[in-house]
LOSE-125419 format. One record per atom (N, C-alpha, C): x negated, y, z negated. Coordinates in steps of 0.05 Angstrom, whole numbers, padded with zeros to 5 digits, always signed. Last residue first. Layout:
BEGIN
XYZ;...
END
This chain:
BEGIN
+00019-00048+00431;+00023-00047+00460;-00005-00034+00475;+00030-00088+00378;+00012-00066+00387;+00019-00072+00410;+00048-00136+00345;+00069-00114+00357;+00052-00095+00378;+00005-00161+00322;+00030-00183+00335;+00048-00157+00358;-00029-00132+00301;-00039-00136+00320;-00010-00152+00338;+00006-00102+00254;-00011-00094+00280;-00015-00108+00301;+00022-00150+00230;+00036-00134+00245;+00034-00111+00256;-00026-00164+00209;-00005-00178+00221;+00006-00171+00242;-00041-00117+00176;-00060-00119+00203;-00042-00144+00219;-00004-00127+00129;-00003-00106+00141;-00013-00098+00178;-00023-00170+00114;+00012-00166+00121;+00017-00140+00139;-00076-00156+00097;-00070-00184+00117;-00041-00178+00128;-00071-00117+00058;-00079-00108+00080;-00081-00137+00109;-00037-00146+00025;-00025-00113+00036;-00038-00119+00066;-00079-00187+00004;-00056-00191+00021;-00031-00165+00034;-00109-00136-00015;-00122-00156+00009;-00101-00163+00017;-00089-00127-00061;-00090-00106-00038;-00102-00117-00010;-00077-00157-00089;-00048-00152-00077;-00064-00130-00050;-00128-00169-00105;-00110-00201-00090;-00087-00186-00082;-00149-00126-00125;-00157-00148-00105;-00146-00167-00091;-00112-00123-00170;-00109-00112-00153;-00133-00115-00123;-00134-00167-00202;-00103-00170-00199;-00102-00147-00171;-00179-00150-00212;-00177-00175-00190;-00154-00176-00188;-00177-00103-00238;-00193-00096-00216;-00191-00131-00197;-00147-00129-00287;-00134-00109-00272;-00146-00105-00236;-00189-00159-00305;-00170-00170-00293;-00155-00150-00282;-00255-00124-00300;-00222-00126-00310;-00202-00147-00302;-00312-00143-00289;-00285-00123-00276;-00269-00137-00290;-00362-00154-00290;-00345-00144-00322;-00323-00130-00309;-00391-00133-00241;-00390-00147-00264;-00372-00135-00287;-00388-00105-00195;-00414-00092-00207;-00412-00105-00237;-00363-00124-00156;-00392-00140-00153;-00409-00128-00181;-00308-00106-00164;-00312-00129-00176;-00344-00144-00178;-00325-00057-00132;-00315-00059-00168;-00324-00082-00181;-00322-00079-00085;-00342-00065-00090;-00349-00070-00128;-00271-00096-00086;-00296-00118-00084;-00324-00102-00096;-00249-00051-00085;-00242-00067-00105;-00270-00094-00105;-00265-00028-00038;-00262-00020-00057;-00268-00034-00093;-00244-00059+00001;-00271-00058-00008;-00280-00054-00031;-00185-00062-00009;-00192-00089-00017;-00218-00075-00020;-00179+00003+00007;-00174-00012-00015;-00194-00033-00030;-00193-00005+00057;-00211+00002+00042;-00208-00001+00013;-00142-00043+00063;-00175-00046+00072;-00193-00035+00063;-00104-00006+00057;-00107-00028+00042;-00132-00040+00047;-00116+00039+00097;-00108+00040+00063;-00117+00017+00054;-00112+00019+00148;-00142+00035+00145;-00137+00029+00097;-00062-00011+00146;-00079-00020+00153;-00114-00008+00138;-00026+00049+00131;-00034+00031+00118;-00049+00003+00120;-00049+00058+00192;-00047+00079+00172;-00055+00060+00142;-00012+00033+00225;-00048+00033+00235;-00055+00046+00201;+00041+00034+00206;+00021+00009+00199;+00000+00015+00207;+00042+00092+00230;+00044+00086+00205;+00030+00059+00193;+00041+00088+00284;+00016+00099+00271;+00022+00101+00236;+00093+00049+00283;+00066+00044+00292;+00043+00059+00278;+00135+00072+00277;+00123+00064+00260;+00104+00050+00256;+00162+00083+00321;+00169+00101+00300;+00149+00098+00281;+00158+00048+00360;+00142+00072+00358;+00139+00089+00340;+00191-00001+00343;+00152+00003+00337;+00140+00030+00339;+00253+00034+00319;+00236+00022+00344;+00210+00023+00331;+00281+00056+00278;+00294+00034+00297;+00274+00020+00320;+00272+00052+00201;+00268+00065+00229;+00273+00045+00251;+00275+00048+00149;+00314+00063+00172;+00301+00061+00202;+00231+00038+00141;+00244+00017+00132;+00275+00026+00154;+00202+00086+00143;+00204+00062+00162;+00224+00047+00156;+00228+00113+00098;+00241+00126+00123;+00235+00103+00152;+00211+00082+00062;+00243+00097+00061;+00248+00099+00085;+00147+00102+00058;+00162+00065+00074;+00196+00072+00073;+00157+00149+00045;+00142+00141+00082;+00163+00115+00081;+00162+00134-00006;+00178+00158+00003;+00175+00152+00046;+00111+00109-00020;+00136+00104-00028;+00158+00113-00015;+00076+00159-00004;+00073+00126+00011;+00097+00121+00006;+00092+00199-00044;+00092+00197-00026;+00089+00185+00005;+00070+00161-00084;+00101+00169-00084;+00113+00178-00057;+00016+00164-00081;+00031+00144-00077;+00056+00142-00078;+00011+00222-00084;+00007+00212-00053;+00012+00187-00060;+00028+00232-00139;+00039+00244-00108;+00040+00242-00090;-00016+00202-00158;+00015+00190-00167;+00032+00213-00145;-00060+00241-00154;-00056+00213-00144;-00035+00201-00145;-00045+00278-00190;-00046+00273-00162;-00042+00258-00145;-00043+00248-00236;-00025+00265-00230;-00021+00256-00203;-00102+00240-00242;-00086+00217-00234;-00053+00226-00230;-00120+00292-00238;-00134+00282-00218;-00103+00251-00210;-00095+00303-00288;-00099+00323-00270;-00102+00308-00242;-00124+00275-00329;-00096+00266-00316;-00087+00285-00299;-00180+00240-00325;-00173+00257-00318;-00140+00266-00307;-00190+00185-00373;-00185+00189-00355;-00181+00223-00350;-00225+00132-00407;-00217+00164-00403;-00211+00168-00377;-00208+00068-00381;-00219+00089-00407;-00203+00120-00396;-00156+00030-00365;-00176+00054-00359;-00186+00062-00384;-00120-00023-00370;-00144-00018-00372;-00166+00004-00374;-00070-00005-00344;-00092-00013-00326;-00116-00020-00336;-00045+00016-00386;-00032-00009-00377;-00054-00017-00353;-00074+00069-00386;-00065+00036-00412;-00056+00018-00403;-00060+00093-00348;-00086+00078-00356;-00087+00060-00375;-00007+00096-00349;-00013+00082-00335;-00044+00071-00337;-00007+00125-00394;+00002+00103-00411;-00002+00088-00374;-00032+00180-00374;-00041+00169-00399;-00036+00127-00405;+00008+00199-00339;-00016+00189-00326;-00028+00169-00351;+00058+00200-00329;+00053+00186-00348;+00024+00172-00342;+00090+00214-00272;+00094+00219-00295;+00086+00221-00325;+00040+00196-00238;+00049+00223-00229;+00060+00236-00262;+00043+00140-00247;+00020+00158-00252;+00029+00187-00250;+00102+00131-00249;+00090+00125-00269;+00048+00144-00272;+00112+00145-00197;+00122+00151-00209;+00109+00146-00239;+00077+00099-00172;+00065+00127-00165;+00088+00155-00194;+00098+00052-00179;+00071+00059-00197;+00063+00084-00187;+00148+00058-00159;+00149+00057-00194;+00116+00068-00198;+00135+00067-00098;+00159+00086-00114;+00152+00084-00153;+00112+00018-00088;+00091+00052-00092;+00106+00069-00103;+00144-00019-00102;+00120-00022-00112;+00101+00010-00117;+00175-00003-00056;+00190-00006-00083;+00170+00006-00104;+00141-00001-00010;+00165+00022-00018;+00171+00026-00043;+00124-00056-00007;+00109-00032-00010;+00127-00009-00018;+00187-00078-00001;+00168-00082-00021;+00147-00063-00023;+00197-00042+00049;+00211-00043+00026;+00196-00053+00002;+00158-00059+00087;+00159-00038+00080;+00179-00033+00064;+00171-00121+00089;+00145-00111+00081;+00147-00077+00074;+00216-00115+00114;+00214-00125+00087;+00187-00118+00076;+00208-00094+00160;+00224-00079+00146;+00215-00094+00125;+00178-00137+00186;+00161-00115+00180;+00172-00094+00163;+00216-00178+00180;+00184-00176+00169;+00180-00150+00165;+00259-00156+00211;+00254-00157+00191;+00232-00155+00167;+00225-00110+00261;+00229-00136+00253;+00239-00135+00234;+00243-00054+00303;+00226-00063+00274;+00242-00090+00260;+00228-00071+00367;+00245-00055+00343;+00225-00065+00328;+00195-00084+00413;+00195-00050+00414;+00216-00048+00390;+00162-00138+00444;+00178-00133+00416;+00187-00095+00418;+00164-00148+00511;+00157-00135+00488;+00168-00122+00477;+00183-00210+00530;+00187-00182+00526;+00177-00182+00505;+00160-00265+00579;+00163-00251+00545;+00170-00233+00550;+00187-00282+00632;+00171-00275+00620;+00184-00270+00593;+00206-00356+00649;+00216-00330+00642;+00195-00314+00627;
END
């Protein structure tokens, strides 16, 4: 009997976009709201809260994306969305490696090394398992 190709949205991949969902809904709300006491809780020196404002809009606005994958009924819906956070979490993880080579990183800068690498492994999963 042949295979068919997968064309809804798995659990997996709904669960995965509810946790990212949850996760970018508080800490984008928290920079957006309270840029000051998110760098406290990260570790940051000075910061620009103008800039981390911002930034707390486009992770709220990730937050707000996985909402609408998470309802969504087919791979198409949400395909160029995992290609999307694939490209995110990857540069992410560099990111962070980058951080981590230049010494004296934070536990903050490895705590977020280890969630953004496994983002970007959960994420390219289900790229490559679903892609047509």
């Amino acid at each position: 009997m042949a295979k068919e190709r997968f064309s809804g949205v798995s659990k997996g991949l709904k669960t995965l976009f509810a946790i990212h969902g949850v996760f970018s809904l508080l800490s984008g709300s928290l920079l957006f709201l309270a840029p000051f006491k998110w760098a406290e809780l990260n570790q940051y020196g000075a910061i620009d809260q103008g800039a981390m404002r911002l930034l707390g809009a486009v992770v709220l606005a990730l937050g707000f994306k996985d909402w609408f994958c998470f309802h969504a009924k087919g791979w198409s819906e949400v395909r160029i969305i995992v290609i999307q956070e694939v490209a995110i979490t990857v540069l992410a993880t560099l990111a962070c490696i980058y951080m981590a080579s230049l010494g004296g990183a934070s536990r903050v800068v490895w705590m977020n090394l280890v969630i953004f690498a496994a983002l970007a492994v959960a994420w390219t999963y289900f790229f490559i398992k679903y892609r047509k």
